[in-house]
PASEBA-1860 file (N, C-alpha, C; in nm, 3 decimals):
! residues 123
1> XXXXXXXX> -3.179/12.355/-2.641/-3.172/12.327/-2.785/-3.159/12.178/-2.811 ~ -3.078/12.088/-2.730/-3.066/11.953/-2.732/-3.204/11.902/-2.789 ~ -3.301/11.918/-2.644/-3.414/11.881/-2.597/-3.514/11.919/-2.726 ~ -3.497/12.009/-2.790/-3.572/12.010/-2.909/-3.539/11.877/-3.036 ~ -3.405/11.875/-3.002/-3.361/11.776/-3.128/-3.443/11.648/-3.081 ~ -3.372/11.644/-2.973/-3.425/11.498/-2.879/-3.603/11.490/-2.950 ~ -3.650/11.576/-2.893/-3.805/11.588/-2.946/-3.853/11.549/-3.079 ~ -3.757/11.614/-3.184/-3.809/11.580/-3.321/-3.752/11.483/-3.317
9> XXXXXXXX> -3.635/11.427/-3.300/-3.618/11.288/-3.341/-3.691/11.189/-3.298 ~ -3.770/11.202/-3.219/-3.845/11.106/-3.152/-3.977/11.081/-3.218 ~ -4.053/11.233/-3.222/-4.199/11.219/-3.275/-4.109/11.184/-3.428 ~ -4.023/11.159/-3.484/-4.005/11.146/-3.616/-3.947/11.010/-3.652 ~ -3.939/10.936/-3.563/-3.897/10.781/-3.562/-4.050/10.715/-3.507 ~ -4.138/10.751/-3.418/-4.256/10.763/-3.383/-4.345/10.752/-3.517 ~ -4.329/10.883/-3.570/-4.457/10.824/-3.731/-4.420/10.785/-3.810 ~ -4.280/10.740/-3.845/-4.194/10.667/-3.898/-4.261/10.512/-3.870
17> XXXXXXXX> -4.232/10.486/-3.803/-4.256/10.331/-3.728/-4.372/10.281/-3.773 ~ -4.421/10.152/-3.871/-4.528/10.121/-3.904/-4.581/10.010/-3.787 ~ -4.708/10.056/-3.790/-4.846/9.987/-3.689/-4.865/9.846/-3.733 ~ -4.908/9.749/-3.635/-4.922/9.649/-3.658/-5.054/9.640/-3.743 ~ -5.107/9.726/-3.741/-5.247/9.705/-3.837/-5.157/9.685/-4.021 ~ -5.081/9.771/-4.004/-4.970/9.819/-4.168/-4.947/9.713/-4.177 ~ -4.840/9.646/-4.061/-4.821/9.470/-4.068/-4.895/9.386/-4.112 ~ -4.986/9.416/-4.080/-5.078/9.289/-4.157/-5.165/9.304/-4.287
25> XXXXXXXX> -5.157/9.438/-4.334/-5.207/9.454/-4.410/-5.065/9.447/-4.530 ~ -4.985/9.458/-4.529/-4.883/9.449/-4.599/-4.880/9.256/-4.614 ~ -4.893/9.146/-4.464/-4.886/9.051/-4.441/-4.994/8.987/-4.568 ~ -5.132/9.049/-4.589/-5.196/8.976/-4.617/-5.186/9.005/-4.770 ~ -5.104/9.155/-4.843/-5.118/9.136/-4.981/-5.017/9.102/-5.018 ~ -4.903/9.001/-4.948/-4.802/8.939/-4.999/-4.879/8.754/-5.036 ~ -4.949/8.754/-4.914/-4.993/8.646/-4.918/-5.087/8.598/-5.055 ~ -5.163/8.683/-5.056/-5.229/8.698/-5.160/-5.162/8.700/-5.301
33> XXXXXXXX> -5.050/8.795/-5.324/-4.981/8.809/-5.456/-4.915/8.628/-5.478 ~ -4.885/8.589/-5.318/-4.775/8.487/-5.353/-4.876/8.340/-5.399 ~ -5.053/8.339/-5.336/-5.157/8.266/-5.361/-5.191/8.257/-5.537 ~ -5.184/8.384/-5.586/-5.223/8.414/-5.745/-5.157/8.369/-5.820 ~ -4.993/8.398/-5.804/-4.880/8.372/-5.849/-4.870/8.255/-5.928 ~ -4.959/8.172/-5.777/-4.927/8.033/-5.811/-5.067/7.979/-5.913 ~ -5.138/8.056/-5.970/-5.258/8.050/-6.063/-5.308/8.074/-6.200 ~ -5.196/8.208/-6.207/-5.218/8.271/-6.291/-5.118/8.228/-6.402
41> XXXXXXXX> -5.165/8.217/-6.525/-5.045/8.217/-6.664/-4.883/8.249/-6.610 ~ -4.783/8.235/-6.672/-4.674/8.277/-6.596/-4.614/8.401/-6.686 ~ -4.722/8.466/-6.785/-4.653/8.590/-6.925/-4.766/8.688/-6.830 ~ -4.854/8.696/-6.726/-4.973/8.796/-6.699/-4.862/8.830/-6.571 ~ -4.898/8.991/-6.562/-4.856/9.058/-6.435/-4.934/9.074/-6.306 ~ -4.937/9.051/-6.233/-5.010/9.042/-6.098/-4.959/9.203/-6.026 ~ -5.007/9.295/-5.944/-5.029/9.422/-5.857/-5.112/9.380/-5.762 ~ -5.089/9.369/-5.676/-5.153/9.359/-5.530/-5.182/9.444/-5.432
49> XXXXXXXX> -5.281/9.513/-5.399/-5.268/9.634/-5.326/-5.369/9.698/-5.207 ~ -5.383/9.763/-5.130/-5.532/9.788/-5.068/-5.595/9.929/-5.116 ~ -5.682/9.917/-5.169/-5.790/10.048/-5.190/-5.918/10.045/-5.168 ~ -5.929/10.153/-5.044/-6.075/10.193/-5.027/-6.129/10.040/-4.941 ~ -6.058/9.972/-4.837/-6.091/9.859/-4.718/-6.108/9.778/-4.847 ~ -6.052/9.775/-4.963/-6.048/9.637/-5.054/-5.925/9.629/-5.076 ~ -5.900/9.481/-5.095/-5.757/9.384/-5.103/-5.792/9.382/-5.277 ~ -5.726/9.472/-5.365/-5.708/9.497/-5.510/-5.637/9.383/-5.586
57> XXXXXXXX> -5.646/9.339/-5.642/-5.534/9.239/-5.769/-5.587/9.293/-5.899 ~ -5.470/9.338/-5.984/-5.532/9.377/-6.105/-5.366/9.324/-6.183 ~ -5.453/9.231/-6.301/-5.404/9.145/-6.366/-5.393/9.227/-6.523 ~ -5.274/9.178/-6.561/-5.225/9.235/-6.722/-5.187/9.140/-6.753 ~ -5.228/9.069/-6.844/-5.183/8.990/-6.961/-5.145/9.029/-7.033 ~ -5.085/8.949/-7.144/-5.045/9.039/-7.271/-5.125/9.099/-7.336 ~ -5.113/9.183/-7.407/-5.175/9.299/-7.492/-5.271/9.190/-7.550 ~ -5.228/9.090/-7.662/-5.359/9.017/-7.743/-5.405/8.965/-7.673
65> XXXXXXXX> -5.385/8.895/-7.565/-5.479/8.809/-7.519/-5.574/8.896/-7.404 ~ -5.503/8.989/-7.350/-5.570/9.088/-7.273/-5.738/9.156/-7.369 ~ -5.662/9.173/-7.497/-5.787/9.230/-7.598/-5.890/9.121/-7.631 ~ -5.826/9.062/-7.625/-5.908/8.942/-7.703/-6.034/8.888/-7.594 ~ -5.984/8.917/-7.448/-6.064/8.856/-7.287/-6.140/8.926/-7.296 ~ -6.104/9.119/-7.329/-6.202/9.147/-7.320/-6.304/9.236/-7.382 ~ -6.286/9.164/-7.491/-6.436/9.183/-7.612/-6.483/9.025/-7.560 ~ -6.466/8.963/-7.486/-6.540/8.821/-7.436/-6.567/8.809/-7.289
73> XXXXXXXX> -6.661/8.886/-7.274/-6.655/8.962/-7.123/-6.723/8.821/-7.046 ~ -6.779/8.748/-7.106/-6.843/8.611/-7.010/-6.687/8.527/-6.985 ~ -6.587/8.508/-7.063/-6.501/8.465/-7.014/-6.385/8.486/-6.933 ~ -6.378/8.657/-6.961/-6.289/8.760/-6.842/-6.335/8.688/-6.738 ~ -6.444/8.739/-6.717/-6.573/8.738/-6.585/-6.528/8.600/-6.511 ~ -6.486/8.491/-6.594/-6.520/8.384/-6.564/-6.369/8.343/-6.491 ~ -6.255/8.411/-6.611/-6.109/8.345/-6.536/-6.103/8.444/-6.415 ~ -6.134/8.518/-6.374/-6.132/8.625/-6.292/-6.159/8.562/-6.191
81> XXXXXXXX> -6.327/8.506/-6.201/-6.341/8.452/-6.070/-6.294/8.273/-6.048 ~ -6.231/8.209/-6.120/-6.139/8.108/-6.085/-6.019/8.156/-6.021 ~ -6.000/8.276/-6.041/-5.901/8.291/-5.957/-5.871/8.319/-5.837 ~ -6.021/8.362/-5.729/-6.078/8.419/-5.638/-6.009/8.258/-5.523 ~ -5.992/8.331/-5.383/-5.917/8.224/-5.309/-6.033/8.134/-5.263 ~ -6.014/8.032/-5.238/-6.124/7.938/-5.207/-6.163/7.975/-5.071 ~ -6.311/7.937/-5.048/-6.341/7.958/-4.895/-6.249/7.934/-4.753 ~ -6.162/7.813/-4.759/-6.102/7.787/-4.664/-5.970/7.883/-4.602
89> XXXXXXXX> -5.937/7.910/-4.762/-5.786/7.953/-4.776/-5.764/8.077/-4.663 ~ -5.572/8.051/-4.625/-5.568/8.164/-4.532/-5.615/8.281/-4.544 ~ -5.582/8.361/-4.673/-5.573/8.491/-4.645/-5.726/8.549/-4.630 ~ -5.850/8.457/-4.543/-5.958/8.541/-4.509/-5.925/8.542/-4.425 ~ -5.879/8.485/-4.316/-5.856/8.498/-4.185/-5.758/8.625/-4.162 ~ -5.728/8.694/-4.247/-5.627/8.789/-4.253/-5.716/8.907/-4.317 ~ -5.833/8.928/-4.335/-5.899/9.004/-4.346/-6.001/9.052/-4.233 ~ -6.025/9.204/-4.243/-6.143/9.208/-4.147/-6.251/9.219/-4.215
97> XXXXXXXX> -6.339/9.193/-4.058/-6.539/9.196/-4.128/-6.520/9.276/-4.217 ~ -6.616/9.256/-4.360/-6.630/9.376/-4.424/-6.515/9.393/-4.509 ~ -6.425/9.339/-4.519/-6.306/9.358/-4.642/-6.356/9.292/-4.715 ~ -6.292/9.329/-4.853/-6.314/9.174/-4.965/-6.192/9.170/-5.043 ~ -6.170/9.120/-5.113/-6.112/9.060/-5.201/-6.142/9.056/-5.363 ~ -6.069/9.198/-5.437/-6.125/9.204/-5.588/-6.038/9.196/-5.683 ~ -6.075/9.171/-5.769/-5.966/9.078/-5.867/-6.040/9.211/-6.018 ~ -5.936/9.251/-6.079/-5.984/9.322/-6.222/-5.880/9.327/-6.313
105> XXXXXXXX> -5.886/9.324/-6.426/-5.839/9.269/-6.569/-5.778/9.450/-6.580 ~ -5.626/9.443/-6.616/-5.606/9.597/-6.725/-5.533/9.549/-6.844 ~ -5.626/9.606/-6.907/-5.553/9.597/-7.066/-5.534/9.715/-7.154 ~ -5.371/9.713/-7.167/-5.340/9.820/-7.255/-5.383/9.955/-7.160 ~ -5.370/9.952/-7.026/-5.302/10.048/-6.881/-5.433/10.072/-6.861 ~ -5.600/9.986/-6.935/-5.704/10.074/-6.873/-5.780/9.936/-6.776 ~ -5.885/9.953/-6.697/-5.978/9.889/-6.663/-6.097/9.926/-6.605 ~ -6.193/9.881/-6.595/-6.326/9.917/-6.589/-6.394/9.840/-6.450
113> XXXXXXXX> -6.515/9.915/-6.354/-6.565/9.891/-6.212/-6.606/9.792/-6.244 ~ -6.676/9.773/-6.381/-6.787/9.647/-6.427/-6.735/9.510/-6.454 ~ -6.590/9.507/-6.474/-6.502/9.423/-6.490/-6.445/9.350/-6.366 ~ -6.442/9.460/-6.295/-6.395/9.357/-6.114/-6.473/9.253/-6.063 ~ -6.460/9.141/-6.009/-6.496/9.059/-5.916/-6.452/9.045/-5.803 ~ -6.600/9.047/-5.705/-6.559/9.013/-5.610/-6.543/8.893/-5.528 ~ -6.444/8.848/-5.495/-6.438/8.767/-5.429/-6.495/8.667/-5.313 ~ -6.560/8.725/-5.218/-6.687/8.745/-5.147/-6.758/8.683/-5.181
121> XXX> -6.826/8.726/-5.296/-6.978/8.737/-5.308/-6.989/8.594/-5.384 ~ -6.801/8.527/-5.426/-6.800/8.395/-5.535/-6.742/8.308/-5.444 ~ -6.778/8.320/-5.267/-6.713/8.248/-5.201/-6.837/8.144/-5.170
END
């Protein structure tokens, strides 16, 4: 009966235990939140996250100015991608082949695919 406990406690500290892949993927959307931080308005909310092998940032401004960006979709479009990390910057090296880096506007809790930039493609 021990030997059973022994067992689950083990496989259960076992998948417990995060992978160094988690590490760095946790590593690189701190890096990232703490890169934006330093960019963005200081009243807009920053979320940093991974979905679907993409490094997510989705930005909330305030309600008016959030509305106001975007019925002016050439200028969303535009602070969006000023905000994209410059070619050199660390956190590509903290990405793998094939990741990117997308940046999208929510206003008033919604946002739209057509609204994201990618980062990548404005490197």
């Amino acid at each position: 009966m021990k030997w059973i406990l022994v067992l689950v406690a083990l496989a259960a500290a076992t998948s417990a235990a995060p992978s160094i892949a988690d590490a760095e993927d946790l590593t690189a959307v701190e890096a990232l939140k703490d890169q934006l931080e330093h960019k963005v308005p200081r009243n807009w909310q920053i979320r940093v996250r991974w979905r679907d092998g993409v490094l997510l940032a989705s930005f909330m401004p305030p309600y008016q100015e959030g509305f106001d960006l975007w019925y002016r979709p050439e200028n969303l479009l535009q602070k969006m991608s000023d905000l994209c990390p410059e070619p050199g910057a660390g956190i590509w090296a903290m990405l793998r082949e094939g990741e990117d880096i997308m940046l999208e506007p929510t206003v008033g809790g919604k946002t739209t695919a057509e609204m994201r930039v990618s980062c990548r493609k404005h490197r």
